[in-house]
C-alpha positions, 0 to 999 in steps of 0.5 A: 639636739644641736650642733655644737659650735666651734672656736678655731685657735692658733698655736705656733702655726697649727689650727685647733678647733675646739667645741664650745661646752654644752650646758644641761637644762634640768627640770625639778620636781615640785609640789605645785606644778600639774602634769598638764603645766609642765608638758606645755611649758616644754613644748612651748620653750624646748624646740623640736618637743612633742607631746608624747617626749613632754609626757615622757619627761614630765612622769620622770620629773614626777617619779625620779624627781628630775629629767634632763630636757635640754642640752646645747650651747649656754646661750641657748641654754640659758634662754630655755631655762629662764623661760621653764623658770618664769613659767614657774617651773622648778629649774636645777641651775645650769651646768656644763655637759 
């Protein structure tokens, strides 16, 4: 995972950090994606996914029907998602953590 950045405000002459809010990539099931399509898009878009973790998340998309594959800032976020989406596979919409 990553390390969720912070912002710094200032209140009357106090420091405050607060962390930015994580979003939450989750992969749908379909009927036309193979199980071979959606482990290589998650290796290929999710940085740091190995095969055996792939596979893990791929049978529980198949079996419950979706997996949570990703969380971290929405920047990075919504990059991960747009790529899973235009490789075709099925994408909840992003939601905070």
């Amino acid at each position: 995972m990553t390390v969720t950045p912070t912002v710094t405000k200032e209140k009357a002459g106090q420091t405050i950090k607060q962390h930015y809010p994580n979003y939450k990539i989750i992969v749908l099931n379909d009927d036309f994606n193979t199980f071979p399509h959606v482990i290589e898009c998650l290796m290929k878009y999710i940085p740091g996914m190995d095969g055996d973790r792939a596979r893990e998340l791929t049978d529980q998309i198949h079996y419950e029907g979706q997996a949570l594959v990703w969380v971290g800032p929405q920047e990075q976020a919504e990059l991960y998602h747009q790529q899973l989406k235009r490789a075709g596979l099925t994408m909840a919409p992003l939601e905070q953590a």
